[in-house]
C-alpha positions as CSV (number, residue, x, y, z in Angstrom):
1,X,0.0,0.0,0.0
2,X,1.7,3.1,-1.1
3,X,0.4,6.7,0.4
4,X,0.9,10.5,-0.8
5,X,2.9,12.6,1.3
6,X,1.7,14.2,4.3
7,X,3.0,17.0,6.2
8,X,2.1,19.0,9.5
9,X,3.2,20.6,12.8
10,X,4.0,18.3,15.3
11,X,5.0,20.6,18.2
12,X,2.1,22.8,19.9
13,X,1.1,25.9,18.8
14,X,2.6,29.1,20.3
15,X,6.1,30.3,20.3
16,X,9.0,28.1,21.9
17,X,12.6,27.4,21.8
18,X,11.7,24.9,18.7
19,X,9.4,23.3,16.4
20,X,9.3,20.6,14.5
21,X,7.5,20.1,11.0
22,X,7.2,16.6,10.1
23,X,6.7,15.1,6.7
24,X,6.0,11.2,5.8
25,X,5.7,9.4,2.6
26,X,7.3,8.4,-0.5
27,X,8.4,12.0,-1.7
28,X,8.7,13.7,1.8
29,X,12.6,13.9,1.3
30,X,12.1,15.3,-2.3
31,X,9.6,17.5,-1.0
32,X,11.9,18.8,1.7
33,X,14.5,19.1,-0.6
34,X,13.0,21.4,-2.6
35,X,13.3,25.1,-0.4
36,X,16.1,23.4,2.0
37,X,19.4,24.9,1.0
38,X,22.7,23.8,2.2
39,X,26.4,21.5,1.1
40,X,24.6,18.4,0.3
41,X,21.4,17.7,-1.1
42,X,18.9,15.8,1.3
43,X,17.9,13.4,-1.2
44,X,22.4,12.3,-0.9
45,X,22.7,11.6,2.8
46,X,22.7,8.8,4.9
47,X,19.8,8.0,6.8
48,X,18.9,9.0,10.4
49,X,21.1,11.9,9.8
50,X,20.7,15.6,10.8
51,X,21.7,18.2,8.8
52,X,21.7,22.6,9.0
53,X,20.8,24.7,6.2
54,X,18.4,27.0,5.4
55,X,14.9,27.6,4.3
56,X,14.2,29.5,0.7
57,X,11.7,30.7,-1.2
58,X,12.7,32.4,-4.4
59,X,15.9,33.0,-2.9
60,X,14.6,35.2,0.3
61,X,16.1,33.3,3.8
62,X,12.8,32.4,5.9
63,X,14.6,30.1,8.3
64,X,17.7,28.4,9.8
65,X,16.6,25.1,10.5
66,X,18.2,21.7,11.3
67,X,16.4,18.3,9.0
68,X,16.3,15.0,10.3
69,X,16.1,12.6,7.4
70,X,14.9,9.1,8.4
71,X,14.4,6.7,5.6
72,X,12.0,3.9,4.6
73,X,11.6,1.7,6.6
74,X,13.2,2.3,10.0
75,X,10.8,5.1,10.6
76,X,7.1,5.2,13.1
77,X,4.9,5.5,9.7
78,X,7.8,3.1,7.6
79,X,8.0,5.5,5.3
80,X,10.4,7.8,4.2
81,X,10.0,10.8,6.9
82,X,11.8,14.4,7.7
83,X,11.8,16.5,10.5
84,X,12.5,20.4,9.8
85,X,13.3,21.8,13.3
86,X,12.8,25.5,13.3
87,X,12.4,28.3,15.3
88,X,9.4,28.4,17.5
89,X,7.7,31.5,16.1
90,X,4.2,31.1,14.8
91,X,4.7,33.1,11.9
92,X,7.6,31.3,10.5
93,X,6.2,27.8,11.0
94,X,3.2,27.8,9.5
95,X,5.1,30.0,6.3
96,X,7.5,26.8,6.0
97,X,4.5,24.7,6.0
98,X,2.9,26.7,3.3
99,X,6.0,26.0,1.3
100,X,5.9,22.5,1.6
101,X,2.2,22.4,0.8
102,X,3.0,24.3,-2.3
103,X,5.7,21.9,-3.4
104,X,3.8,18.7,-3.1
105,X,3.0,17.5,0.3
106,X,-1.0,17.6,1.7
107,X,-1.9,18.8,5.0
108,X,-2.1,15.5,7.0
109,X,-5.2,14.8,8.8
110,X,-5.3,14.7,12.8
111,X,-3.9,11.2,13.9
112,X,-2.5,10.2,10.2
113,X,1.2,9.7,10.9
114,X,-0.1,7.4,13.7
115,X,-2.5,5.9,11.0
116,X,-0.4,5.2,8.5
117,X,1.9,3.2,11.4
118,X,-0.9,1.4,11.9
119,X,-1.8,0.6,8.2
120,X,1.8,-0.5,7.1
121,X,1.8,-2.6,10.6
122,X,4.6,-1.0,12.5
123,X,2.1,-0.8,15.3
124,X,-1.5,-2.5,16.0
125,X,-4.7,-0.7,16.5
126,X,-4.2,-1.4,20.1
127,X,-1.0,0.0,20.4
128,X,-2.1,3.1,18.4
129,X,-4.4,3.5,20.9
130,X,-1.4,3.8,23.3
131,X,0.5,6.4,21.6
132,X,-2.5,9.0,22.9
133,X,-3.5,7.1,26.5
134,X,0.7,8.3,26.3
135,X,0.1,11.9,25.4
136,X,-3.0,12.5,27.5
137,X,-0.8,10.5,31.3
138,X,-1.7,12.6,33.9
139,X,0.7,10.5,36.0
140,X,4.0,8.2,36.2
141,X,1.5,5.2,36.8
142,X,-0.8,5.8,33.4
143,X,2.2,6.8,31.8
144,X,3.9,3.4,32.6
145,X,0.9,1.7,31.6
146,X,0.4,3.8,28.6
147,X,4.3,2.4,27.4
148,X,3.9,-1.5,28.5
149,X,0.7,-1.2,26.0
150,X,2.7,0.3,23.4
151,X,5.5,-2.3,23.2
152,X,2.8,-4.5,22.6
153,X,2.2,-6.9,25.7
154,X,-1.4,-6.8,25.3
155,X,-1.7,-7.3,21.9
156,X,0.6,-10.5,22.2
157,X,-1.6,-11.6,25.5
158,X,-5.2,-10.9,22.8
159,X,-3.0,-12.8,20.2
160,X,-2.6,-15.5,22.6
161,X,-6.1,-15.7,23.1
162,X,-7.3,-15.3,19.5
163,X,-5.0,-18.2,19.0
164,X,-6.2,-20.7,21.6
165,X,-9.8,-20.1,19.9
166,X,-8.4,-20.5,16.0
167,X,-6.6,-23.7,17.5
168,X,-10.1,-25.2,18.8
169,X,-11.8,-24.1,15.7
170,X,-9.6,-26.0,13.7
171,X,-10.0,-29.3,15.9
172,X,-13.5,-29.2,15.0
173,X,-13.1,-28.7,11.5
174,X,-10.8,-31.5,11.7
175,X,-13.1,-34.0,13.8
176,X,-16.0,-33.3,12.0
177,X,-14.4,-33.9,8.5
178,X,-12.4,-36.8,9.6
179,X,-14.4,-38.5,12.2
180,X,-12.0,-41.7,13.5
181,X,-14.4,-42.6,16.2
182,X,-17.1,-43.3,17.6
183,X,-17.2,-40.4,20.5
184,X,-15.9,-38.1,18.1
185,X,-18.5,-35.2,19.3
186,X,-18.1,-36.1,22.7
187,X,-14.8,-35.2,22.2
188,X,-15.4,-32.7,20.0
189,X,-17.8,-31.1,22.9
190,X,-15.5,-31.3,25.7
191,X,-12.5,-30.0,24.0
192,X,-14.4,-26.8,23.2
193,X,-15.8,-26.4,26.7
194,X,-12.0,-26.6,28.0
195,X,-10.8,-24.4,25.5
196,X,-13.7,-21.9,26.3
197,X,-13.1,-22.3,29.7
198,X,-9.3,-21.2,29.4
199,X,-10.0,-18.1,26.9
200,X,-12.6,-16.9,29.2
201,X,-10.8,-16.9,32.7
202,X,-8.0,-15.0,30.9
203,X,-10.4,-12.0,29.5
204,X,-12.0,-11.9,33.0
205,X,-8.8,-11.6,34.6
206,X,-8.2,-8.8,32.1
207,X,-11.4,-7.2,33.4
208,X,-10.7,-7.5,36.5
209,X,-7.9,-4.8,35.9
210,X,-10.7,-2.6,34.2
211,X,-11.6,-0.7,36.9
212,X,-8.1,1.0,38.1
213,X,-7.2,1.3,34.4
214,X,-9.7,3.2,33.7
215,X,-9.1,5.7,36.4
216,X,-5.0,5.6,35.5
217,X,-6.4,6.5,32.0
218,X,-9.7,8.8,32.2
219,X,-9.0,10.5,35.9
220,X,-11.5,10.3,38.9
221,X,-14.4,13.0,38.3
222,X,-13.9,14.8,41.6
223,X,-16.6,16.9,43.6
224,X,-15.8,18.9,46.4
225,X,-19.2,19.5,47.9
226,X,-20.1,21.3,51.3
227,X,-22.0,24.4,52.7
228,X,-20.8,27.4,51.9
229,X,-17.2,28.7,53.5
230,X,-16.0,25.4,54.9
231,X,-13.1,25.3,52.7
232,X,-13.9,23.9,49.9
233,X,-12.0,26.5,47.6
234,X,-9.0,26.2,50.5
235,X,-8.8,22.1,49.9
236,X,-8.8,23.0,45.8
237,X,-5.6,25.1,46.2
238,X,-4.3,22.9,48.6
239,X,-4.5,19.6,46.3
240,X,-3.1,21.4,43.5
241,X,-0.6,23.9,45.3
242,X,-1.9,26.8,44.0
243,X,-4.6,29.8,44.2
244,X,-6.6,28.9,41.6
245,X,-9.9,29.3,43.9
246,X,-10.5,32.7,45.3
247,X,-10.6,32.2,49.1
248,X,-12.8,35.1,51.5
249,X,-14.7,34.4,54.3
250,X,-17.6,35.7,52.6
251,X,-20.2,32.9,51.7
252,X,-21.1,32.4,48.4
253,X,-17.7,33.4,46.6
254,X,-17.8,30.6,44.0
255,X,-20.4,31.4,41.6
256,X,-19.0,28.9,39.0
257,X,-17.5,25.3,38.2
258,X,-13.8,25.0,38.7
259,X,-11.8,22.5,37.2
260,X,-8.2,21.1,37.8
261,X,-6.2,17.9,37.5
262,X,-4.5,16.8,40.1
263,X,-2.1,13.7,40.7
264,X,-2.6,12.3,44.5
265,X,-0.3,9.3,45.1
266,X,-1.0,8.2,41.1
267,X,-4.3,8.8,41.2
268,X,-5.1,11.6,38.4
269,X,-9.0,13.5,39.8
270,X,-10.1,15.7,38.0
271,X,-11.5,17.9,40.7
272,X,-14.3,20.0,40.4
273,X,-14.4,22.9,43.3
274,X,-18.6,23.7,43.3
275,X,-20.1,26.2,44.4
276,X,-21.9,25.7,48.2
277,X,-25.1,24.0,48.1
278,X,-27.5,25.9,49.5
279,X,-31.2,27.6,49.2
280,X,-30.0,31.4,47.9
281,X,-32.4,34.4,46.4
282,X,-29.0,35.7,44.4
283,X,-29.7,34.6,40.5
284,X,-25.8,33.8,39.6
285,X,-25.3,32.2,42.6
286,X,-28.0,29.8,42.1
287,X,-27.2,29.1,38.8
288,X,-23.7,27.9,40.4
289,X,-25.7,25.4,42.8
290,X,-27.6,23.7,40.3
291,X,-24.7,23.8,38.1
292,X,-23.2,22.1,41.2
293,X,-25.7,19.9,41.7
294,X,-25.2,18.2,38.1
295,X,-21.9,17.9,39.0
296,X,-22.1,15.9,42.2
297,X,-24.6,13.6,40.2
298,X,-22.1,12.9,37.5
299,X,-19.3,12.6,39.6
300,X,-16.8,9.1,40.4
301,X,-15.8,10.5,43.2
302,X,-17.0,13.1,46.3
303,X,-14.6,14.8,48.8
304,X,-17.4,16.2,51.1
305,X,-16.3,19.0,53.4
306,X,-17.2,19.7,57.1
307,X,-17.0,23.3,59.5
308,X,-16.1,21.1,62.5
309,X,-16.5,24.4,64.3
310,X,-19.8,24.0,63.4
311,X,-22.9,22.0,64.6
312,X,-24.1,19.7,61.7
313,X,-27.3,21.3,60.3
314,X,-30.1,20.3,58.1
315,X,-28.1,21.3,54.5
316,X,-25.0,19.0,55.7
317,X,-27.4,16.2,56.4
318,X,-28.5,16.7,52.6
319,X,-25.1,16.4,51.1
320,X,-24.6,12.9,52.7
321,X,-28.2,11.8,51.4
322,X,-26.9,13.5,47.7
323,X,-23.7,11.6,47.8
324,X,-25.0,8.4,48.3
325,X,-24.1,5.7,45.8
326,X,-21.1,7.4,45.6
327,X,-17.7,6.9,46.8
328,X,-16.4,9.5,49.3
329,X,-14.7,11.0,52.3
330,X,-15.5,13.2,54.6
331,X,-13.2,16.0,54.7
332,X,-13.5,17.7,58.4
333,X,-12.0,20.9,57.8
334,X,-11.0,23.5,60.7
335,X,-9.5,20.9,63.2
336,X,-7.1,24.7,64.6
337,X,-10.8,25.7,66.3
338,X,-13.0,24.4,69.0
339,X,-15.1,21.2,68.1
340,X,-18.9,22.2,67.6
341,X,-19.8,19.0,65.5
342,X,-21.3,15.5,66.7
343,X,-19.2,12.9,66.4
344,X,-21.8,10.1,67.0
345,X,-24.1,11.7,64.1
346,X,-21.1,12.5,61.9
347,X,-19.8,9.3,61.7
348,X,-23.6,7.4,61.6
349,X,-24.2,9.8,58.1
350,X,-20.3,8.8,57.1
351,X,-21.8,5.2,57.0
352,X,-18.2,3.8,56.9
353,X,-16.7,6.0,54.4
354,X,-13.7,7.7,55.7
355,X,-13.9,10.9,57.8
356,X,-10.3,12.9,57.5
357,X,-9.6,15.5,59.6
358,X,-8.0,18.9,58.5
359,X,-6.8,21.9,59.0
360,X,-6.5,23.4,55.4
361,X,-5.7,26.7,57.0
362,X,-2.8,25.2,59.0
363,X,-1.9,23.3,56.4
364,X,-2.5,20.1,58.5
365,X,-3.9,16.6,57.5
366,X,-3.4,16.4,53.9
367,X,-1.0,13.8,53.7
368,X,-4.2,11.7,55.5
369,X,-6.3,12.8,53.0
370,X,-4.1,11.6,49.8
371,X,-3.3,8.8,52.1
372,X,-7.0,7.8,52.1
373,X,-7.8,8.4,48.7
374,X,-5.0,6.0,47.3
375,X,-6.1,3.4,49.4
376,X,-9.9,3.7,48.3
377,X,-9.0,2.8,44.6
378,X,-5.4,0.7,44.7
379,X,-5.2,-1.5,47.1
380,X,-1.4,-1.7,48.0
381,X,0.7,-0.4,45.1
382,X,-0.2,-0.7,41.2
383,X,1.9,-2.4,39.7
384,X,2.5,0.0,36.0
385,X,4.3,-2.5,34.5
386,X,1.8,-5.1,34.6
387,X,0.8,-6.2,31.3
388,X,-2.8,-7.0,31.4
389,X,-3.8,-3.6,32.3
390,X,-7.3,-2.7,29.9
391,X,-7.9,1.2,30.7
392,X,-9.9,1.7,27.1
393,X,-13.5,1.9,27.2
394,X,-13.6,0.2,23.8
395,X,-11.2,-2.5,24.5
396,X,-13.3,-2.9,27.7
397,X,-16.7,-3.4,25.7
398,X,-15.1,-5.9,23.3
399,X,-14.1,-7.7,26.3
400,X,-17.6,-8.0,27.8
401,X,-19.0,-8.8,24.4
402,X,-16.3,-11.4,24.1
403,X,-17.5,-12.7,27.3
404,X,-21.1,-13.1,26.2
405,X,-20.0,-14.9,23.0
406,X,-18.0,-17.5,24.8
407,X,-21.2,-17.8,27.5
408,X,-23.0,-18.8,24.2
409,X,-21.0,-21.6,23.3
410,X,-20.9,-23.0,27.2
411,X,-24.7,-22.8,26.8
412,X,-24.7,-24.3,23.7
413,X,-23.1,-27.3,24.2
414,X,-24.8,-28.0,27.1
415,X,-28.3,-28.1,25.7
416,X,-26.5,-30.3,23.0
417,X,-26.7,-28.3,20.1
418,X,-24.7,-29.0,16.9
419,X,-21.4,-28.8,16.8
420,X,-20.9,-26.7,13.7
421,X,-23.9,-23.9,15.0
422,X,-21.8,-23.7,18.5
423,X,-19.0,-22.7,15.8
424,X,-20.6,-19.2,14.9
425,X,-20.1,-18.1,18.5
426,X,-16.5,-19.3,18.9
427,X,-16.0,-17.3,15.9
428,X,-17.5,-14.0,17.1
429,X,-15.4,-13.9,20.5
430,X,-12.3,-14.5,17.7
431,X,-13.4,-11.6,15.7
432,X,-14.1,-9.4,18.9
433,X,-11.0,-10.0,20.1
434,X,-9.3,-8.9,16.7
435,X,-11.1,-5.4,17.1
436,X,-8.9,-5.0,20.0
437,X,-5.6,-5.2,17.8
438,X,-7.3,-4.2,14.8
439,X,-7.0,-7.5,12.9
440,X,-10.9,-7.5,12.1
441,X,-11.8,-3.7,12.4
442,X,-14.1,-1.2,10.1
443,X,-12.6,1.4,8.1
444,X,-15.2,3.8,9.5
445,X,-13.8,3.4,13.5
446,X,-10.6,3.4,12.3
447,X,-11.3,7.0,11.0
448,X,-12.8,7.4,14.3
449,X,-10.5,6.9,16.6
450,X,-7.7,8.6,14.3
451,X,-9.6,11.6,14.2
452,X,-9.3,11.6,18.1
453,X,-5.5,12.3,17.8
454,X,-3.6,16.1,17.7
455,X,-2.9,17.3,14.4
456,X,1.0,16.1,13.6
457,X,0.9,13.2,15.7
């Protein structure tokens, strides 16, 4: 399969020490060649080899650049590519794009380069997949789950799979078509159960991982919820060590949704600081509540914050019955004044979710608080480098439908049905499994999930 040449910026946009525009395909070093102007001609030089010049247009200087030529096929797309590392002003950038464009090459489409790896198999669909859970880690743990899924463990561990079932598949084929005896379906049967069996305790072991994988990936959607001025803004800035909130002593201060990623012990949340839940005549502010009330309902995860200095009231009682069927802690804030709360109550509403106490004034009780959030979703310490980790929602659904598919040949076995019917479902958990590393996949999701990626990338 041969492709045209694509070219685009692969560094962010704004101005920076360097940035880097990235051609790929069969005439990306002709291409290149053309306004790059130095001792030797690009399309003359060893490859993996960097070289200075300058970039022309009708003689006029527009850059001093350094090119990177990398040829066919020791490259990410295996095809011929070059990298033009300029300046990082926006002007000049985009004009030696423009030239390029002129000269041949076509704007590449978000997620191509990555595409076109994909297409002439220097990576699978799963590992694609990889290169953005990469660019999107919020933290060391997703990163290092993000790379182990890149080098390609889970696609040889799905491989493995899809292999045990095209191995079973075949045994029936061969039984049926070459029956030697007499108990040639019982055998046929109970060879299909075991190899069922075996296909289907590995994905559920792979789901098993789901859960925490999915946080490493996606982030926990954090509320901070409370009553008005009980340090709810104060525990923001604290978790992410700045003053991103606006702290007074005046109730009612946040009148909007703030949101912030933070990395606690490997866990990425993606907080969201609410405005107080209360009943309030101001119109902005009660646009902030309900705002803040669809928030708490969408939420993964609830940090609920306590006055301690305070008596519990009605409203407090409220936010525990709103964060029910949630996971959360009770952050008891104000621990440097006198206790006004009821412990007995306080801990009866808690319902055995953890109560921290704090003093986010003081600075006090936050290592508790990160302490107790880590343990909530990893038990013990994730191991990154485990293999088997599934964060993707896709890879997940496959999985599940996998799952289904292999029930379907249990069942149908056992209610004796024929042999070569009981074959269509072995077949489907094969072919679901294949979505994963793109061996059976659509053209349309692959366009899809390509479309998901940064331009250049």
């Amino acid at each position: 399969m041969e492709f045209d040449t694509i070219a685009a910026i692969s560094t962010p946009p704004g101005e920076g020490a360097i940035a880097i525009i990235r051609l790929s395909g069969p005439l990306a070093i002709q291409i290149a060649d053309r306004i790059f102007y130095a001792k030797k001609r690009l399309e003359k030089v060893d490859s993996h080899t960097i070289h200075y010049g300058h970039i022309k247009e009708n003689g006029e200087t527009i850059e001093e650049v350094m090119v990177s030529v990398m040829r066919a096929p020791r490259t990410f797309t295996r095809e011929d590519v070059v990298e033009i590392n300029a300046h990082g002003g926006i002007v000049s950038v985009n004009r030696v794009l423009q030239l390029l464009l002129e000269k041949g090459a076509r704007l590449a489409e978000p997620g191509e380069f990555t595409k076109r790896a994909f297409l002439n198999g220097r990576i699978d669909l799963s590992q694609a997949e990889a290169v953005m859970d990469l660019i999107r880690a919020k933290t060391d743990r997703a990163m290092g789950v993000a790379l182990r899924q890149l080098d390609g463990n889970l696609s040889k561990l799905i491989r493995s799979l899809r292999q045990e079932i095209l191995d079973a598949l075949a045994q029936v084929e061969v039984n049926i078509d070459y029956p030697e005896y007499d108990d040639v379906e019982e055998m046929t049967q109970r060879m299909l159960l075991e190899k069922t069996q075996l296909v289907k305790n590995s994905v559920e072991q792979l789901l098993l991982t789901a859960k925490q994988g999915k946080i490493l990936r996606e982030g926990l959607a954090t509320a901070i919820i409370g009553r008005p001025n009980v340090g709810k803004s104060s525990l923001l800035n604290q978790l992410i060590q700045e003053e991103k909130a606006i702290v007074t002593d005046i109730a009612g201060t946040t009148r909007d949704i703030i949101e912030e990623y933070v990395n606690v012990r490997g866990v990425p949340l993606r907080l969201i600081d609410t405005a107080g839940i209360r009943e309030t005549e101001d119109i902005v502010e009660k646009i902030g509540v309900e705002r803040s009330r669809k928030a708490l309902a969408d939420a993964d995860f609830i940090l609920l914050v306590l006055n301690q200095n305070e008596a519990l009231t009605i409203e407090d009682e409220a936010l525990f019955e709103a964060a029910k069927g949630h996971t959360f802690v009770v952050v008891l804030n104000k621990t440097d004044l006198p206790s006004k709360i009821d412990r007995k109550q306080l801990e009866k509403l808690a319902n055995g979710n953890a109560i921290v106490e704090t003093s986010l004034l003081k600075d006090e009780g936050m290592r508790d608080l990160e302490e107790a959030i880590n343990s909530l979703f990893f038990e013990g310490e994730i191991d990154a480098g485990d293999a088997t980790y599934i964060s993707n929602v896709r890879h997940i659904a496959l999985l599940h439908q996998a799952i289904e598919a292999l029930d379907a040949v249990v069942e149908g076995v056992s209610v004796g049905m024929p042999v070569d019917i009981v074959q269509i479902d072995m077949t489907r958990a094969w072919d679901l499994l294949g979505e994963i590393t793109g061996d059976s996949v659509q053209d349309e999701l692959l366009d899809q999930l390509f479309n998901q990626f940064c331009l250049g990338k």
